[in-house]
Z-matrix of the N, CA and C atoms (Angstrom, degrees):
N
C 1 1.434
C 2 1.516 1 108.12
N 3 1.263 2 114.91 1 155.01
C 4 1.860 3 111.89 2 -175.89
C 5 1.428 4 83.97 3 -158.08
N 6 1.543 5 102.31 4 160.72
C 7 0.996 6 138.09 5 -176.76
C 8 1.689 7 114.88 6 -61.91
N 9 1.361 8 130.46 7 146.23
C 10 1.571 9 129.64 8 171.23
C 11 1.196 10 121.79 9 -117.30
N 12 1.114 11 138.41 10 174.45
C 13 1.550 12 124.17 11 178.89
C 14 1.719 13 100.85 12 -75.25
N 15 1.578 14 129.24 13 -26.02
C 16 1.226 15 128.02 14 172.20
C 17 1.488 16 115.68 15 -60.34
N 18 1.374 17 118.84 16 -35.92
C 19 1.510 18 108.65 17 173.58
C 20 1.528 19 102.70 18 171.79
N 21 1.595 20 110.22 19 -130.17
C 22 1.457 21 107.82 20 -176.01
C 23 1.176 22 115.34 21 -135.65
N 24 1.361 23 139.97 22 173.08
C 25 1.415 24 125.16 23 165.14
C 26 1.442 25 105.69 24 -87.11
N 27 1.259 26 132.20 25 179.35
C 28 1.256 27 130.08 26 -148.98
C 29 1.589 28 115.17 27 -169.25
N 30 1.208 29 122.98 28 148.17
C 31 1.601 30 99.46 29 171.08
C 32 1.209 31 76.27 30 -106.27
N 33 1.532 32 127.48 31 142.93
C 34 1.465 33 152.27 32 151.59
C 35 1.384 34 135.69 33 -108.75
N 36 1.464 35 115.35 34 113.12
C 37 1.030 36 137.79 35 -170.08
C 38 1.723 37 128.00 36 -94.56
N 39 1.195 38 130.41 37 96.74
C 40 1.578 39 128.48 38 -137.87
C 41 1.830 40 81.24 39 -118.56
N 42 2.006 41 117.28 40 114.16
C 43 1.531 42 89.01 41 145.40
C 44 1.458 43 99.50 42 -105.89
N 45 1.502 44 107.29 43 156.59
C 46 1.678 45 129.36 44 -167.37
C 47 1.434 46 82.69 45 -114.02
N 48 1.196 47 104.74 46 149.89
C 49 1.765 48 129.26 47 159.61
C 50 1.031 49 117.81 48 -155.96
N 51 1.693 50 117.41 49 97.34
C 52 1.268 51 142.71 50 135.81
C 53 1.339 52 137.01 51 -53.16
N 54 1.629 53 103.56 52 143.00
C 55 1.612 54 112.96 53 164.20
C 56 1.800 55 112.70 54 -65.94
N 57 1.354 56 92.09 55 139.67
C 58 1.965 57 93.01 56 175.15
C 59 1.428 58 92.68 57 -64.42
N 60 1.109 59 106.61 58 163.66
C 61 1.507 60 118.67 59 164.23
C 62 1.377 61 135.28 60 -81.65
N 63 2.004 62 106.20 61 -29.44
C 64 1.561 63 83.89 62 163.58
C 65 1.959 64 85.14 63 -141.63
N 66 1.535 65 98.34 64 66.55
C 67 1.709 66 124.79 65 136.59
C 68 1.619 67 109.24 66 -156.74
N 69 0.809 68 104.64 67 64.28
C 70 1.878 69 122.27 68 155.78
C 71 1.711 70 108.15 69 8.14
N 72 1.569 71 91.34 70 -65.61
C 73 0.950 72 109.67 71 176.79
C 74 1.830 73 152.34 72 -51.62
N 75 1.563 74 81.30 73 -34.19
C 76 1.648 75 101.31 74 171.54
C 77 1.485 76 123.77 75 -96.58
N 78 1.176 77 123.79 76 141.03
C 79 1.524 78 129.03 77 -177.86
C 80 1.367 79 116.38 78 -80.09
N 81 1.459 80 130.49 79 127.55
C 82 1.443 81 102.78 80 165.05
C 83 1.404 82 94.09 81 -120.41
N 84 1.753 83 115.85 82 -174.52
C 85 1.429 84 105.87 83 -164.89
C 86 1.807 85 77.85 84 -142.69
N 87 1.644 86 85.70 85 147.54
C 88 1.671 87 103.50 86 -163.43
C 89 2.171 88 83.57 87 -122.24
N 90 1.277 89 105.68 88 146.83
C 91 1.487 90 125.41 89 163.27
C 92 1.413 91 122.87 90 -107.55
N 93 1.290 92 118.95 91 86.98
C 94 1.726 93 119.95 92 168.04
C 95 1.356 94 101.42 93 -75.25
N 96 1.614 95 119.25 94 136.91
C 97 1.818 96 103.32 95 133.76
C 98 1.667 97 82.13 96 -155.88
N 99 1.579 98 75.85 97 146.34
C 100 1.985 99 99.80 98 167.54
C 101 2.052 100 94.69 99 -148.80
N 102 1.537 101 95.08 100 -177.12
C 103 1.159 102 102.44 101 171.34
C 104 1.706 103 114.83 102 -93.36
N 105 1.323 104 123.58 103 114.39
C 106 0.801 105 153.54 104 -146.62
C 107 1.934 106 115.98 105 -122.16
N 108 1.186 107 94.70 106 149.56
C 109 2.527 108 96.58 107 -165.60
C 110 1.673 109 82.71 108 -93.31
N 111 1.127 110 112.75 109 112.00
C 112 1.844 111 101.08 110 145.34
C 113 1.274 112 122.36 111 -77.02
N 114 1.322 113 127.27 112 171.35
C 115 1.663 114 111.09 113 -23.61
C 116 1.035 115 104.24 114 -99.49
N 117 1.219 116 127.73 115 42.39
C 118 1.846 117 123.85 116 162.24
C 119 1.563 118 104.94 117 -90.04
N 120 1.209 119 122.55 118 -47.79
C 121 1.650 120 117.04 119 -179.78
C 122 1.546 121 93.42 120 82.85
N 123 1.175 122 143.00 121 86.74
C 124 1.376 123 131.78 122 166.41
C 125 1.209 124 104.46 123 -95.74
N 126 1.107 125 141.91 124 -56.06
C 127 1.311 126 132.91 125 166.44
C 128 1.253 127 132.66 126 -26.19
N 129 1.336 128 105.59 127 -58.46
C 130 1.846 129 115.41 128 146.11
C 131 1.067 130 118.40 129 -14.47
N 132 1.830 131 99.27 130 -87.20
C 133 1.336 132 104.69 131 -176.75
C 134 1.681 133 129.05 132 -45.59
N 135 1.207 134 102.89 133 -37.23
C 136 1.417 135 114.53 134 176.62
C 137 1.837 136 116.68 135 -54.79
N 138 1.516 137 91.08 136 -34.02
C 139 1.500 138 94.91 137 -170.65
C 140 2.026 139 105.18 138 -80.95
N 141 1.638 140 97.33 139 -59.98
C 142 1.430 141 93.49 140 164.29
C 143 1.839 142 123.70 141 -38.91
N 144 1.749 143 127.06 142 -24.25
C 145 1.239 144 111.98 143 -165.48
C 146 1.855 145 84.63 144 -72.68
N 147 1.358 146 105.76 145 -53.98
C 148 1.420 147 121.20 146 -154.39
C 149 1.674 148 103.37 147 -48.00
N 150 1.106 149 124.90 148 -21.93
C 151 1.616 150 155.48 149 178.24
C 152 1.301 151 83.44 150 -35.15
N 153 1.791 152 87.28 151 -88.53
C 154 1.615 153 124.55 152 -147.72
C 155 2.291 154 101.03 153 -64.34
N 156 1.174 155 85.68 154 -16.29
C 157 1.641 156 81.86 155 -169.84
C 158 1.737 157 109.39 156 -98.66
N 159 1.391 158 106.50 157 -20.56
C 160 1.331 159 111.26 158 177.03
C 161 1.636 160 123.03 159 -126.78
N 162 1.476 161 116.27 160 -17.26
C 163 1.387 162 110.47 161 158.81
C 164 1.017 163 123.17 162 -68.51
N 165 1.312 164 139.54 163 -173.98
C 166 1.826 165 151.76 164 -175.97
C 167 2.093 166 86.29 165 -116.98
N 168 1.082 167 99.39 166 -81.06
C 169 1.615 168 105.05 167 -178.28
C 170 1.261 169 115.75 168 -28.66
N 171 1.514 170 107.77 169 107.38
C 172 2.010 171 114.99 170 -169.22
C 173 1.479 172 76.98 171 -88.38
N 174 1.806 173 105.58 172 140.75
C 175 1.579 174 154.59 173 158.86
C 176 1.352 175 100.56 174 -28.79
N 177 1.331 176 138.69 175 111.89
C 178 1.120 177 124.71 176 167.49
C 179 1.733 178 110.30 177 -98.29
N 180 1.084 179 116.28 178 -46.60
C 181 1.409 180 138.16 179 -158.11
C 182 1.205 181 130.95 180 -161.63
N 183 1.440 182 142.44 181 98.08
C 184 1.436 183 150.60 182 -146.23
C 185 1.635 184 102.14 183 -129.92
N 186 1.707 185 125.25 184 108.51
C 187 1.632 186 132.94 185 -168.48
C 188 1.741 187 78.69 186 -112.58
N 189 1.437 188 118.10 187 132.32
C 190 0.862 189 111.19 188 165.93
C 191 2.322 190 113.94 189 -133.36
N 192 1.176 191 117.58 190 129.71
C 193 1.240 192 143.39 191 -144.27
C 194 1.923 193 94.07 192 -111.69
N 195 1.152 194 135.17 193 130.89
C 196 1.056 195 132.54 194 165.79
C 197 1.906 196 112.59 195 -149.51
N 198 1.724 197 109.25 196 122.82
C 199 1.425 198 104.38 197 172.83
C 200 1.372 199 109.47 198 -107.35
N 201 1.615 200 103.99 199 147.39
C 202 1.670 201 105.12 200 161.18
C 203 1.664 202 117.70 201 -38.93
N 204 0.952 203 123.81 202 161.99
C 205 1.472 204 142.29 203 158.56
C 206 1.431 205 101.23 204 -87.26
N 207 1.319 206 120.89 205 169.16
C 208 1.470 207 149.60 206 176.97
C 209 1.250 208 82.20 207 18.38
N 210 1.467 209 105.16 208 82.70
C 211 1.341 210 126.78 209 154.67
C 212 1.276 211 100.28 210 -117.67
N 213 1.435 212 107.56 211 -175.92
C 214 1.941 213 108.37 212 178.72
C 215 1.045 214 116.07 213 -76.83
N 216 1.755 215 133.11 214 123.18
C 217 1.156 216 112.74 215 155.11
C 218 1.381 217 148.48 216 -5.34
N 219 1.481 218 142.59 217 162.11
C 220 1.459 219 126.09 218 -151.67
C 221 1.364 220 78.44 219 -102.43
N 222 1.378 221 128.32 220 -177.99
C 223 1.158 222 143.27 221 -156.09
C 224 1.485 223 106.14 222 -144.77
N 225 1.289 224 125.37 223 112.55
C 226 1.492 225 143.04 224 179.42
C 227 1.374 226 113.63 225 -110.20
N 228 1.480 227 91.88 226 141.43
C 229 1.954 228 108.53 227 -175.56
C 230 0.933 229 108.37 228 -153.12
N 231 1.853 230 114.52 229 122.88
C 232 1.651 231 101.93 230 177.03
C 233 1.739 232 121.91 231 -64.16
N 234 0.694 233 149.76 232 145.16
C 235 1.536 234 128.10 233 179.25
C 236 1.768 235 101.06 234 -100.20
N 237 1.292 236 120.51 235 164.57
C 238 1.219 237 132.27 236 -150.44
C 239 1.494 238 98.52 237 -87.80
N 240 0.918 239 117.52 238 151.96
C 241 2.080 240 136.05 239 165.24
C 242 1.768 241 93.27 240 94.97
N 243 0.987 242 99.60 241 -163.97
C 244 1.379 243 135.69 242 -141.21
C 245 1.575 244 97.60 243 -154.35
N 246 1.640 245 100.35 244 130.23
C 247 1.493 246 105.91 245 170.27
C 248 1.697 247 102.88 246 -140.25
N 249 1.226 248 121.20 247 108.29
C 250 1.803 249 121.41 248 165.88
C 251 1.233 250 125.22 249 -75.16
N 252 1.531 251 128.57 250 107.68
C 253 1.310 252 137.87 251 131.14
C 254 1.255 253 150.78 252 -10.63
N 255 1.128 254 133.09 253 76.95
C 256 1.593 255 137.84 254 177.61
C 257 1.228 256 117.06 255 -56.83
């Protein structure tokens, strides 16, 4: 994948929070991620239309999170002590 003059590819991370459908009232929270174009998100968008046209659960709230690719590996450290399990 490489870069465009429109933006970048991305791993993208979408949480959604919807109304239940028959409790209005309650939120539940849905997890998208794919690789995704910044900063338009078409894929996104594509997925949110398909949402709104074929789920029951109306859109409440969509936070959406996106990292570069071939970035550095994550970085691990044991941290110090000891903890025992029952």
């Amino acid at each position: 994948m490489r870069a465009t003059d429109r933006g970048d590819y991305r791993l993208t991370t979408a949480e959604i929070l919807y109304h239940l459908p028959d409790h209005p009232g309650v939120l539940q929270s849905y997890i998208w991620q794919d690789v995704d174009l910044a900063p338009d998100f078409p894929g996104l968008k594509k997925f949110l239309d398909f949402w709104q046209r074929e789920i029951e659960g109306k859109l409440h709230s969509v936070r959406v999170g996106a990292a570069t690719l071939g970035a550095a590996p994550a970085q691990w450290a044991q941290a110090p002590g000891s903890h025992a399990l029952h």
